[in-house]
Every structure is written in C-alpha cells, then in structure tokens.
PAZAPA-4460 file (N, C-alpha, C; in steps of 0.05 Angstrom, whole numbers, plus 32768, in hexadecimal, padded with zeros to 4 digits):
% residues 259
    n_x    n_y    n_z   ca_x   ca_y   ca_z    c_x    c_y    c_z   seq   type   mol
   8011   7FE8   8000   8000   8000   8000   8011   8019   8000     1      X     A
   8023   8015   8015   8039   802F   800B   8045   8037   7FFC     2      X     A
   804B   801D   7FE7   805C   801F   7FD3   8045   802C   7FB7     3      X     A
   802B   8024   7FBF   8023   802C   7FA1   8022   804B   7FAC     4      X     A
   8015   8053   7FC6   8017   8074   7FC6   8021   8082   7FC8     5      X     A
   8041   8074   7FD0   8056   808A   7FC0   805B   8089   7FAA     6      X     A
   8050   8079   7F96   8056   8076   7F79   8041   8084   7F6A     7      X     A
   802B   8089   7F73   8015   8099   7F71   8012   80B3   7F75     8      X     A
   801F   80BE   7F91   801E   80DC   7F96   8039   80E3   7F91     9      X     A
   8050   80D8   7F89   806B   80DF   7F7E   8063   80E7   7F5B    10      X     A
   8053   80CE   7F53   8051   80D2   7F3A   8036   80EF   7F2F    11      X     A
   8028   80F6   7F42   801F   8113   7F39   8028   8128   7F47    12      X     A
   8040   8123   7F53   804F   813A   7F5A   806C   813E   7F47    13      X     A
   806F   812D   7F29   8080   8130   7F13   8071   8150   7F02    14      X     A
   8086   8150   7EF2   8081   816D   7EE6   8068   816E   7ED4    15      X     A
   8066   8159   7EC4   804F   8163   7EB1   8035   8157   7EC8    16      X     A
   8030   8146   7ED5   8013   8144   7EE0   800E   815A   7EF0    17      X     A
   801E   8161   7EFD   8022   817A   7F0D   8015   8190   7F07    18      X     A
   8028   819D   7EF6   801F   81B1   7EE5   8000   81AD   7ED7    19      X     A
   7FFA   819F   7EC9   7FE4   8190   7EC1   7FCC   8194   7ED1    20      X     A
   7FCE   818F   7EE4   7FBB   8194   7F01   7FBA   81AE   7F03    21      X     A
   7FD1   81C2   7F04   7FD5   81E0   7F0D   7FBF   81E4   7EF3    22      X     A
   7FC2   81E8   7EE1   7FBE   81EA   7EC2   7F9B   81E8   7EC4    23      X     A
   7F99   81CF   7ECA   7F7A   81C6   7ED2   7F6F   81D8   7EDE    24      X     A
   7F74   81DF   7EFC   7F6E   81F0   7F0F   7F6E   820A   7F0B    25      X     A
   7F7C   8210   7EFC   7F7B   8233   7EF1   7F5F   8233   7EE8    26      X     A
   7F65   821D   7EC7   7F4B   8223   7EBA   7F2A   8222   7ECE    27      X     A
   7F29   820E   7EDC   7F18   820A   7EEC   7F0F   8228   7EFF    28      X     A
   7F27   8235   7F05   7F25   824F   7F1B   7F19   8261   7F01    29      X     A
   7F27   8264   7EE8   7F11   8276   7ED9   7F00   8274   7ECA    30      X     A
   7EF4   825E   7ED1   7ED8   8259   7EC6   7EC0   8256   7ED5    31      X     A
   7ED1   824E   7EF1   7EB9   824F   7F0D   7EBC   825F   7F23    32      X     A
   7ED0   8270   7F20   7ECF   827E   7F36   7EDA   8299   7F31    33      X     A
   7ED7   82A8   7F47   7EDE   82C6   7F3F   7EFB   82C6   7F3F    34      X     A
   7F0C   82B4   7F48   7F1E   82B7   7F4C   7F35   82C1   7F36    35      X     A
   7F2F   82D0   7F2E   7F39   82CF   7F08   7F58   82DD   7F0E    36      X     A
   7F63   82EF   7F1E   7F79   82F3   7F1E   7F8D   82E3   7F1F    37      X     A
   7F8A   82D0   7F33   7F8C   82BC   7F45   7F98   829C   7F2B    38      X     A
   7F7A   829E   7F22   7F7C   8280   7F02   7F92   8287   7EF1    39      X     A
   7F8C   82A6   7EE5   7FA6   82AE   7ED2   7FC4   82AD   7EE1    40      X     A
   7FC6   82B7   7EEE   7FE3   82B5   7F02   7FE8   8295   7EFD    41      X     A
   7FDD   8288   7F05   7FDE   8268   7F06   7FE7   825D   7EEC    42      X     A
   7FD2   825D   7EDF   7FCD   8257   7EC2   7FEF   8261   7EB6    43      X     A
   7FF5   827B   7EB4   800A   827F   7EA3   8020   8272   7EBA    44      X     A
   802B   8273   7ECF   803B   8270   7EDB   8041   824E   7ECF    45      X     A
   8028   823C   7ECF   802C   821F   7EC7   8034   821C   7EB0    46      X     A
   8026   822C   7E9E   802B   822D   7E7C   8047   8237   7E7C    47      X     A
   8055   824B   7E8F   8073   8253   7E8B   8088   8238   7E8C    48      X     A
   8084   822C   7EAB   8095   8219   7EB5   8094   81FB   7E9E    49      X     A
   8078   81FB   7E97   8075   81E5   7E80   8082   81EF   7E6D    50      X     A
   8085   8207   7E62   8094   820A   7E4D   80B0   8205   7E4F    51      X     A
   80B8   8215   7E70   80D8   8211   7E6F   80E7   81FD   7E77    52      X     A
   80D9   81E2   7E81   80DD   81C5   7E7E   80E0   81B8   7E6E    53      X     A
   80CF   81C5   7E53   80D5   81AF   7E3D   80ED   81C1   7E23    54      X     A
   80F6   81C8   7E39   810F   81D7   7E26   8123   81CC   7E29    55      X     A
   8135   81C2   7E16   8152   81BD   7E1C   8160   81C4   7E2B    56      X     A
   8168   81DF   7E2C   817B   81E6   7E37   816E   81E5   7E55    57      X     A
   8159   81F2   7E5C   8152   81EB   7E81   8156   81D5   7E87    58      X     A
   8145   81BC   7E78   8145   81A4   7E87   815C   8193   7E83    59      X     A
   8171   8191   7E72   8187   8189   7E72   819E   819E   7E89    60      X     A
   8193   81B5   7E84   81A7   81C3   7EA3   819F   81B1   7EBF    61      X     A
   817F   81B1   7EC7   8176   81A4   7EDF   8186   8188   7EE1    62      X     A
   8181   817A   7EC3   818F   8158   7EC6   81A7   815E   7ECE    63      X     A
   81B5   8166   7EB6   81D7   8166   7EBC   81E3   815F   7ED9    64      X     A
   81E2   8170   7EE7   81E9   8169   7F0E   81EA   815A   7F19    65      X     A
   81D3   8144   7F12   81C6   812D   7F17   81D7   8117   7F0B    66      X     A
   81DA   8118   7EF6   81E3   8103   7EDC   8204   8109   7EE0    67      X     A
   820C   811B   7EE6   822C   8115   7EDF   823A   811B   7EFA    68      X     A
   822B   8103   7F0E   8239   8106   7F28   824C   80F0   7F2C    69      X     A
   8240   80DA   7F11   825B   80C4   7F0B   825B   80C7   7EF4    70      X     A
   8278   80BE   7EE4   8281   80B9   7ED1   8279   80AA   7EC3    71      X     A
   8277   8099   7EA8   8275   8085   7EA4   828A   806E   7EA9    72      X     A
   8282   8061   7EB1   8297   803F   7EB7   82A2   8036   7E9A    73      X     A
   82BD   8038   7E94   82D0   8034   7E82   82E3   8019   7E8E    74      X     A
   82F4   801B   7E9C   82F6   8006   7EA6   82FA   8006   7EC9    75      X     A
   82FB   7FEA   7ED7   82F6   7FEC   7EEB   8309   7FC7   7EEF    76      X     A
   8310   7FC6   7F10   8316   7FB0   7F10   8306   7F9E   7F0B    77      X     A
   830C   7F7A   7F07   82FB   7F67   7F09   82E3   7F65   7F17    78      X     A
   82CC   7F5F   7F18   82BA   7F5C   7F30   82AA   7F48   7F21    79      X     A
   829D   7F35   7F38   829B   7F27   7F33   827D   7F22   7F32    80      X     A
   826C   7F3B   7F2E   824F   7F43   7F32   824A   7F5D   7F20    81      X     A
   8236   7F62   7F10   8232   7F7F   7F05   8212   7F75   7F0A    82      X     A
   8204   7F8C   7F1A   81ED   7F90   7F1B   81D7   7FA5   7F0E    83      X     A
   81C5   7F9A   7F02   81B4   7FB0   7EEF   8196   7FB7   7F01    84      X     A
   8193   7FCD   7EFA   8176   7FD0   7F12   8168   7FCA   7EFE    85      X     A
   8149   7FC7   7F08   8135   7FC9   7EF1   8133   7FE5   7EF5    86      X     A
   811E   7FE5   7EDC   810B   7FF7   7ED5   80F5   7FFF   7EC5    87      X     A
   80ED   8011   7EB7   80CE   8009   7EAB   80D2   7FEF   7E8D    88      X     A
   80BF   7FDF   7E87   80C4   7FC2   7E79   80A5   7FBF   7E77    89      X     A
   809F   7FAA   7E64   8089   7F9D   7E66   8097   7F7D   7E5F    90      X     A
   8080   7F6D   7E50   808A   7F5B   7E44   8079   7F44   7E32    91      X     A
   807B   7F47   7E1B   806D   7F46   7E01   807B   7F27   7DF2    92      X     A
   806E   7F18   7DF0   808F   7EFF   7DEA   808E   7F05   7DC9    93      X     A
   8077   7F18   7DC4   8074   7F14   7DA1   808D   7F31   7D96    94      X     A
   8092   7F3C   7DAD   80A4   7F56   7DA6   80C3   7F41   7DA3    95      X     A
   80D9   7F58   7D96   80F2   7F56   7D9B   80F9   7F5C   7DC2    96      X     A
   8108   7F4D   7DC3   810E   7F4E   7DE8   8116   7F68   7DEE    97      X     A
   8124   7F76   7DD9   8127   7F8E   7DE7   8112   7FA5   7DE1    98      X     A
   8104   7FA5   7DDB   80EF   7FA7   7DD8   80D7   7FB3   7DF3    99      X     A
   80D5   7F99   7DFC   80CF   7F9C   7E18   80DD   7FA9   7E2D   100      X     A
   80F6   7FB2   7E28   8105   7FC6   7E41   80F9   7FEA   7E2E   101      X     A
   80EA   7FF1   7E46   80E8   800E   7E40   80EC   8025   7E55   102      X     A
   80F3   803A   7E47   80FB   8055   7E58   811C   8051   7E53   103      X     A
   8115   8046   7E7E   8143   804A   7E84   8142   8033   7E86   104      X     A
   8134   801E   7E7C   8139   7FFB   7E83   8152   7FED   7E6E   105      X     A
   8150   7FF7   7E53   8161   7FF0   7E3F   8171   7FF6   7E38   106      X     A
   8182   8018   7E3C   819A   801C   7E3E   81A9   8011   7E67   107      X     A
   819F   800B   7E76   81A9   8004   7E8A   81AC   7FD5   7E7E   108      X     A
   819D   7FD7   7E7B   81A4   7FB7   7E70   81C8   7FB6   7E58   109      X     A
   81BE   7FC4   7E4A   81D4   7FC5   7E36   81ED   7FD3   7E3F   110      X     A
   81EF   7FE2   7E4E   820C   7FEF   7E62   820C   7FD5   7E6E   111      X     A
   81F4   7FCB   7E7A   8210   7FAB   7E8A   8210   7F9C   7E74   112      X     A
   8208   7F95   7E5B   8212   7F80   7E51   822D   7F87   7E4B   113      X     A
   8234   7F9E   7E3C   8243   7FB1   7E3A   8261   7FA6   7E54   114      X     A
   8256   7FB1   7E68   8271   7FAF   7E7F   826F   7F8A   7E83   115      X     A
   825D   7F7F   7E7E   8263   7F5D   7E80   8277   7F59   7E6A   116      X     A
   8270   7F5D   7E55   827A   7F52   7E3D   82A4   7F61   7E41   117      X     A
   82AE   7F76   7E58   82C5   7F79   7E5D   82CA   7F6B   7E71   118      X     A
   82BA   7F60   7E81   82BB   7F4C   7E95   82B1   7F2D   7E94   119      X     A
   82AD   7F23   7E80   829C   7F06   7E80   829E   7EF1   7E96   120      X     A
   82AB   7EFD   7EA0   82B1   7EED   7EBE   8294   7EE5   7ED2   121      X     A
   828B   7EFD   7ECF   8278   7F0A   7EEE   8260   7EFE   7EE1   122      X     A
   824D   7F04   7EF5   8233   7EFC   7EF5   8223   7F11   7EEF   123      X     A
   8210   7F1E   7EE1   81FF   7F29   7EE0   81E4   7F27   7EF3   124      X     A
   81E0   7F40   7F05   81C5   7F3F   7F17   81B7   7F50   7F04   125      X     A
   819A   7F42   7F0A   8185   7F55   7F00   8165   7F61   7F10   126      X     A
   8163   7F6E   7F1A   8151   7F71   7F2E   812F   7F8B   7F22   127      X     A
   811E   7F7C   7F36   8109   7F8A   7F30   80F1   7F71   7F39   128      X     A
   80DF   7F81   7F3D   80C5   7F6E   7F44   80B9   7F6C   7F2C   129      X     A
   80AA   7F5E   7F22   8099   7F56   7F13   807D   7F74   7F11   130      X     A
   806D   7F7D   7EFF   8057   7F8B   7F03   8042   7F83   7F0F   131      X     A
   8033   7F91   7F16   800E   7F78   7F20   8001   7F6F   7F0C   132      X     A
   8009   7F70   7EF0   7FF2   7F65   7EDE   8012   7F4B   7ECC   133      X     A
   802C   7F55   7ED8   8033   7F47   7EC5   803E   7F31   7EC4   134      X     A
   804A   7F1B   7EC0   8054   7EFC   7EC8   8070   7EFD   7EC7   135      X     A
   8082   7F03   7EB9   8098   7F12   7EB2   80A6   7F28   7EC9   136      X     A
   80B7   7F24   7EDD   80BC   7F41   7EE6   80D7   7F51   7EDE   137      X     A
   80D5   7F63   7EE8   80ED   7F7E   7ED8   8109   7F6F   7ED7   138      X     A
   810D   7F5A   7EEA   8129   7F51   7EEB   8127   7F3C   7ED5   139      X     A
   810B   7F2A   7ED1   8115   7F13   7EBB   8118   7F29   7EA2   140      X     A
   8102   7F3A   7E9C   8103   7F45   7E87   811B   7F5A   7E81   141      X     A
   8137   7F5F   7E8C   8145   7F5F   7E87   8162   7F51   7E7C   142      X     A
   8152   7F39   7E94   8169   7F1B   7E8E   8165   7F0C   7E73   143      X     A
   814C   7F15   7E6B   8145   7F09   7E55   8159   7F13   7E37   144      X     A
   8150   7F31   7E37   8160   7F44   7E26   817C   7F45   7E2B   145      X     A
   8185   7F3B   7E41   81A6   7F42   7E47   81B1   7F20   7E34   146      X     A
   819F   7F0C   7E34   81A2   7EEF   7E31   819E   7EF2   7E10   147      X     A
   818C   7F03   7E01   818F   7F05   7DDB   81A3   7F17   7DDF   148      X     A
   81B5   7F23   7DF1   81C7   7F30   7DE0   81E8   7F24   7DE6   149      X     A
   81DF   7F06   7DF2   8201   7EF8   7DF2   8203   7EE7   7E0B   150      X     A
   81FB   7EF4   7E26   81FE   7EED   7E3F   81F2   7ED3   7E46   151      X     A
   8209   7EC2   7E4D   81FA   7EA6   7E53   81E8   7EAB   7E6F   152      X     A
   81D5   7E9C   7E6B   81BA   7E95   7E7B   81CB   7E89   7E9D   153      X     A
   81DB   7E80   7E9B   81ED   7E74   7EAB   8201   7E89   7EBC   154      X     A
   8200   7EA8   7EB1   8209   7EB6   7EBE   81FC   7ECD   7EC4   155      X     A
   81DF   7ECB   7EC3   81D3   7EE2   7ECB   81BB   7ED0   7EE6   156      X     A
   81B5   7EE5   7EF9   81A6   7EEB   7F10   8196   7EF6   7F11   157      X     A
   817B   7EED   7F17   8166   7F05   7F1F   8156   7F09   7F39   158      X     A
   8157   7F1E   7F42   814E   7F22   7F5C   812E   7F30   7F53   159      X     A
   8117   7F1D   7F59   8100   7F24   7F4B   80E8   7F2C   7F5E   160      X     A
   80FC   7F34   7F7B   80DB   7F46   7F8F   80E3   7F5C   7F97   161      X     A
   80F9   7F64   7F94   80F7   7F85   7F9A   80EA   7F96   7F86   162      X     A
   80DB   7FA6   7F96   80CA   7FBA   7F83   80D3   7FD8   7F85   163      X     A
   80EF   7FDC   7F8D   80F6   7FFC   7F8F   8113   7FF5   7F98   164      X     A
   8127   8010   7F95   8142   800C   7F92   814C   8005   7FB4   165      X     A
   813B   800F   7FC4   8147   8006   7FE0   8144   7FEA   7FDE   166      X     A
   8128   7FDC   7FE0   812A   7FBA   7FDF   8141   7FAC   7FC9   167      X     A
   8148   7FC1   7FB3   815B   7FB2   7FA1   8174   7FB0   7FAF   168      X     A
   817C   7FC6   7FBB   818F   7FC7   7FCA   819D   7FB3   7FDE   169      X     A
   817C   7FAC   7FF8   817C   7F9E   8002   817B   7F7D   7FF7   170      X     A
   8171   7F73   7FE0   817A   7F60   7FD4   8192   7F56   7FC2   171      X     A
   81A3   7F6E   7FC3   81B8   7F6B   7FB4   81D0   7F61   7FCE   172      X     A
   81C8   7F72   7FE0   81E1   7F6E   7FFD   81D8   7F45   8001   173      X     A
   81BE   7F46   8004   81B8   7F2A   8008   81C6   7F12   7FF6   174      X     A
   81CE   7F1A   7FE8   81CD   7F06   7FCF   81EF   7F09   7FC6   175      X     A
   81F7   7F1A   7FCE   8218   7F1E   7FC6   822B   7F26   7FE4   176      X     A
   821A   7F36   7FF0   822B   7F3B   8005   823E   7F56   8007   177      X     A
   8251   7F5F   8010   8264   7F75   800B   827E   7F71   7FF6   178      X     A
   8276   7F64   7FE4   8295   7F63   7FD1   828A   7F7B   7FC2   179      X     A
   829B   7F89   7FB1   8292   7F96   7F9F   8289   7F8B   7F89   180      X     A
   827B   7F9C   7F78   8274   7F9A   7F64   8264   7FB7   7F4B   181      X     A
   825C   7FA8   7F39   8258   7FC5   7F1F   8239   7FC4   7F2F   182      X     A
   8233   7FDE   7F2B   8215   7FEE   7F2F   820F   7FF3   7F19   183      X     A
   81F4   7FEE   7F06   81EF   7FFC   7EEC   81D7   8009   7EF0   184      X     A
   81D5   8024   7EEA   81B5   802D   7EF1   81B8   8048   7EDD   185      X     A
   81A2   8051   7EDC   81A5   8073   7ECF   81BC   8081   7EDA   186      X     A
   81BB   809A   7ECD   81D4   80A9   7ED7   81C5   80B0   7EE8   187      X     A
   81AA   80BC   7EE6   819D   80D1   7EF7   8194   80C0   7F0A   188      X     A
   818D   80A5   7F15   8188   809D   7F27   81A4   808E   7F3A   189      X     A
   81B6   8090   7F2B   81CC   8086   7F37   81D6   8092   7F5B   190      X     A
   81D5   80AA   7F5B   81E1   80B2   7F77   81C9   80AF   7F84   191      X     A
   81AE   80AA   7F81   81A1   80A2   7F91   81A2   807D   7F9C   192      X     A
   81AA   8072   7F88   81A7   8058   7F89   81C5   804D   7F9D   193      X     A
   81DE   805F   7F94   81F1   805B   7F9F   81EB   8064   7FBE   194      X     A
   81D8   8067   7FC4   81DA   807B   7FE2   81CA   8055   7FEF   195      X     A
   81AF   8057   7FD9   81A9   8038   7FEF   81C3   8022   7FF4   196      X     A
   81C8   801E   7FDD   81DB   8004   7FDA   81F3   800A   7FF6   197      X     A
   8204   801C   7FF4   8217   8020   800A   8208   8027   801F   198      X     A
   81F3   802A   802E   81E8   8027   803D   81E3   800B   8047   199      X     A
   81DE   7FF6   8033   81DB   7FE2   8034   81FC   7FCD   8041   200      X     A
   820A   7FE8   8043   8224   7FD7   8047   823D   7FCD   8034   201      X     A
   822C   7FD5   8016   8233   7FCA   7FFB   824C   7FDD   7FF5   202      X     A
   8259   7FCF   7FE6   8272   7FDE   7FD1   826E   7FE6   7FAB   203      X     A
   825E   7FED   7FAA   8250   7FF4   7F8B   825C   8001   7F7E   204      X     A
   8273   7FFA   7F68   827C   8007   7F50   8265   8023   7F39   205      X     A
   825E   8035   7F3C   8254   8045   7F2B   8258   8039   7F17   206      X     A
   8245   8035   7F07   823F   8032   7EE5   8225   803F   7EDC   207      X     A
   8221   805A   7EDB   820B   8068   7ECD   820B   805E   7EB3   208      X     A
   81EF   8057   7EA3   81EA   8052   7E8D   81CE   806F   7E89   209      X     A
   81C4   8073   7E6C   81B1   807F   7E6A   81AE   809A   7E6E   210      X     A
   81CA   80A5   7E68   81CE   80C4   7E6E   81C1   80C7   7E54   211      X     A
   81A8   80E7   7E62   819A   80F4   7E4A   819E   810F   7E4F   212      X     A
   81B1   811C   7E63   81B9   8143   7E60   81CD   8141   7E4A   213      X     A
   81BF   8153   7E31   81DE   8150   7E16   81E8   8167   7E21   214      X     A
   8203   8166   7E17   821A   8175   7E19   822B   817B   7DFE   215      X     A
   8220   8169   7DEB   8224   816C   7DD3   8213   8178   7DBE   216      X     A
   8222   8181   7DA4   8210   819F   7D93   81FA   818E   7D92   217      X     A
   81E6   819A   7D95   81CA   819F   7D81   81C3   81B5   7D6D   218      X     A
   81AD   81A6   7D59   81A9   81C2   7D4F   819C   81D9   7D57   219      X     A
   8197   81EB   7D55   8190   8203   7D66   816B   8200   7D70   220      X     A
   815E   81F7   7D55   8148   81F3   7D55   813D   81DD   7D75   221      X     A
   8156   81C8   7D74   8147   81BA   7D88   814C   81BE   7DA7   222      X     A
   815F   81DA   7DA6   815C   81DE   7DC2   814A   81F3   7DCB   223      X     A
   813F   8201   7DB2   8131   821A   7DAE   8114   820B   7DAE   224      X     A
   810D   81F0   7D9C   80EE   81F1   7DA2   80E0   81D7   7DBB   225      X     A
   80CA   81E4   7DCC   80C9   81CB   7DE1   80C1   81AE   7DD6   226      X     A
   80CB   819D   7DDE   80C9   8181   7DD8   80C0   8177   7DF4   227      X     A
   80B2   8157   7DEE   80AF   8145   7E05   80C2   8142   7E11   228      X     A
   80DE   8135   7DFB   80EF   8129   7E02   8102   8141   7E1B   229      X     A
   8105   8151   7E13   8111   8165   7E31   80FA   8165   7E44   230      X     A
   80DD   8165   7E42   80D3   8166   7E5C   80D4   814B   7E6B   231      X     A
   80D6   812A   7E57   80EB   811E   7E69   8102   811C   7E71   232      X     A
   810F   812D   7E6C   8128   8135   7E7C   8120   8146   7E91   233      X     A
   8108   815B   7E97   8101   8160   7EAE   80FA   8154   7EC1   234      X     A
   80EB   813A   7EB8   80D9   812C   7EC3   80EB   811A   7ED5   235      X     A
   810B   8111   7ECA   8116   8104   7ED6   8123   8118   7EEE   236      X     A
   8128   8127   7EF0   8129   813B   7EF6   811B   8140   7F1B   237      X     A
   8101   8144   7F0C   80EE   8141   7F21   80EB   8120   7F2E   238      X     A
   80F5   8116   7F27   80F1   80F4   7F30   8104   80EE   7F42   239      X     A
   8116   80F8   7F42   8138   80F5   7F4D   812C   8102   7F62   240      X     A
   8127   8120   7F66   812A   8135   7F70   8113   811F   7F8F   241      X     A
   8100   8120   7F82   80E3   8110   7F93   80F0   80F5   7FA1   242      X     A
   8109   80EF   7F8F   810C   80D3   7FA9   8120   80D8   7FB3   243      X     A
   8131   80E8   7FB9   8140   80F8   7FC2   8131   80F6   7FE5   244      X     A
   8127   8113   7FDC   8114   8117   7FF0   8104   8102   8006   245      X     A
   80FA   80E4   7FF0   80F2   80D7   8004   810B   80C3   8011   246      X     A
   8120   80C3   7FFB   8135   80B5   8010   8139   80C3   802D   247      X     A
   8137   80E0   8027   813F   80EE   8047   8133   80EB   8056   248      X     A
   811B   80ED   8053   8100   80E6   8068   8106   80CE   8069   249      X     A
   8106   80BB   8065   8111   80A2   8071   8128   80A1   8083   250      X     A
   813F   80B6   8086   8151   80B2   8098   8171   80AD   8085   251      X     A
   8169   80B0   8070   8184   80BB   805E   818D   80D3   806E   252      X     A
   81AC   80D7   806C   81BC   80F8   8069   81BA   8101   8050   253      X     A
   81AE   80F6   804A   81BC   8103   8028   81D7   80F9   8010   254      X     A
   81E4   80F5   8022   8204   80E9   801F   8208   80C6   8023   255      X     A
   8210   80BE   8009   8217   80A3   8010   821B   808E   8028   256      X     A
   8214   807D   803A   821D   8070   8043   821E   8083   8060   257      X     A
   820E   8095   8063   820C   809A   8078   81ED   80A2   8089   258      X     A
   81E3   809F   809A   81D0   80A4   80A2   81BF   80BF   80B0   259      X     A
***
C-alpha cells in the first residue's frame, strides 16, 4: 500500500501532471469563479514553466548536475559481479527482446552487456519485481535481452521481488555480500542508488548508462523549439529530485554511506 502511494502522489507531483493540474485549475478559477486575477497569474505562470522545461537548454542545465556526478566506467579492475537495476519493460514474446526494455531499461542492459563482454568472467545480476498484471518480471525481462545479445544463461542472476532501489539494494548485499562489484543504472539515478547500496554495507563500482544532458552541437532549431523529448529530461529531473527527498525522510544524510 505504501509503495503504490508513493508511486502515485510522486508520480503527480512530476512536471507535466503537475503543471497539468495548475493548468486545469486556472481554467476552472476563470470560468467559475470571480477569481480571475488569481486564474491568469496561474494559468500563465504554468504555461511559462511548461514552456521552459521543454527547452533544451533549461532542462539539460537541471539534468547535467545530476548525470555527471560519475564518469562513465572505461575500465575497472576484475569483479566478479556487474549488477543491472530494472526499470520500465513490458513483455510481448511476439516482439524483438529488446523491444520489451523501455525508457532507462535498455540502454542500462546494454552498458552491462557492454562491461561483461570486458569482463566475461563475472556474473551478471538482474533485479526488479515482476508488474501486477505481468508474468515476466523487470529482472527476467532483462536477463532475457542480455541472453539474445551473447551472455550465457549460465552466467546471469535474477533477483525477481524487489520492487524499488532500496529492496534492490537490500537484495543485492543478500546475495553477494561486501566484495565489490559494477553498479549499472542511469546516470541520473545513479548517486541516488549509490547512496542505498553503501548503506547496505556494499562496495559498488559506478557504471552510469543512459546519459540524456547533451553537451554536444545541436542544431540551433532544436534547442530553440520545445520538444517532449527535453521535458523528459525535466521529468527526470523532477524524479531524482522527489526521491532524493524521500530518501531523507527516511533517515538518509544525503551523503553516501552515512546516516
């Protein structure tokens, strides 16, 4: 029960349902109530922030901070574990397998096949609960796609009941213990994820996959006109920022590995 209503009141406190609601509520104040100074103030203030979210240059400024607090993993010693989080997936057997990894699920799969395939040694973890409607959960349906692109079946793991990055955390310490090993997750959820795991006692190598703040030219047009694709760069944005927050209220410092 807790888990769906923070997944519920986190998820309309992101930027576009948000605003959306503000947006709603304006129109509503000037059509039913006197409050008309009041709606317009609202109204444009939401129409501003919606505009300046789905701009390149703002919402890749907000990501950036977030995203390049690790490097990418180039090389690293042996380890004898690389772990992939889930993330959003379905699973269709009539699709291509990769297919079924969507959002940050399929560039985080392919960075570990990626760091396995310099390591063929290690084991591949794959973690995530299953959905409520689906048979398949986020860890097989990555093990699946990690297995068409080379990885023997024989060296991958899935940890298939955690339903959020702390329980992943806590199942990863269970199941390996304190040796080190590779962490694969978004860039932008990485320093949050690194904060459960060493809490957990763990030694987790940074491996950000799925960096989306460019830093490289565009053409002028696409940082000049709003797109979805930058207001999901807000959106991640606002997603980080929201579990941030509830890591603290839980009794995070803020800071790795400390309380």
């Amino acid at each position: 029960m807790l888990f769906t209503l923070k997944k519920v009141i986190g998820g309309m406190l992101l930027p576009l349902p948000f605003l959306l609601f503000m947006i709603g509520l304006a129109i509503c104040l000037l059509w039913f109530s006197r409050f008309q100074k009041t709606a317009k103030g609202l109204l444009t203030a939401s129409w501003l922030v919606l505009l300046l979210l789905s701009l390149q240059p703002v919402a890749d400024g907000l990501l950036r901070p977030i995203e390049d607090r690790y490097p990418t993993l180039h090389t690293s010693e042996p380890v004898k574990h690389i772990v992939v989080l889930g993330g959003g997936y379905t699973w269709n057997p009539d699709w291509a397998p990769s297919s079924n990894l969507i959002n940050n699920s399929l560039p985080r799969v392919t960075e570990g096949v990626r760091l396995w395939l310099a390591n063929p040694g290690a084991t591949m973890i794959f973690t995530g609960a299953p959905a409520r409607t689906n048979p398949v959960s986020t860890a097989e349906a990555g093990a699946r796609v990690a297995e068409s692109l080379g990885v023997p079946r024989s060296r991958i793991v899935t940890l298939d009941t955690p339903k959020d990055t702390e329980e992943e955390a806590a199942a990863v310490a269970a199941t390996i213990g304190s040796q080190p090993f590779i962490l694969v997750t978004s860039a932008s959820h990485l320093p949050r994820a690194m904060i459960f795991f060493r809490q957990q006692g763990l030694n987790p190598i940074p491996a950000p996959a799925n960096q989306l703040a460019i830093d490289s030219p565009l053409n002028f047009w696409e940082r000049m006109i709003p797109s979805p694709n930058w207001l999901m760069h807000s959106d991640r944005v606002g997603y980080e920022t929201l579990g941030r927050v509830w890591q603290w209220l839980k009794g995070s410092s803020g800071e790795p590995g400390k309380q």
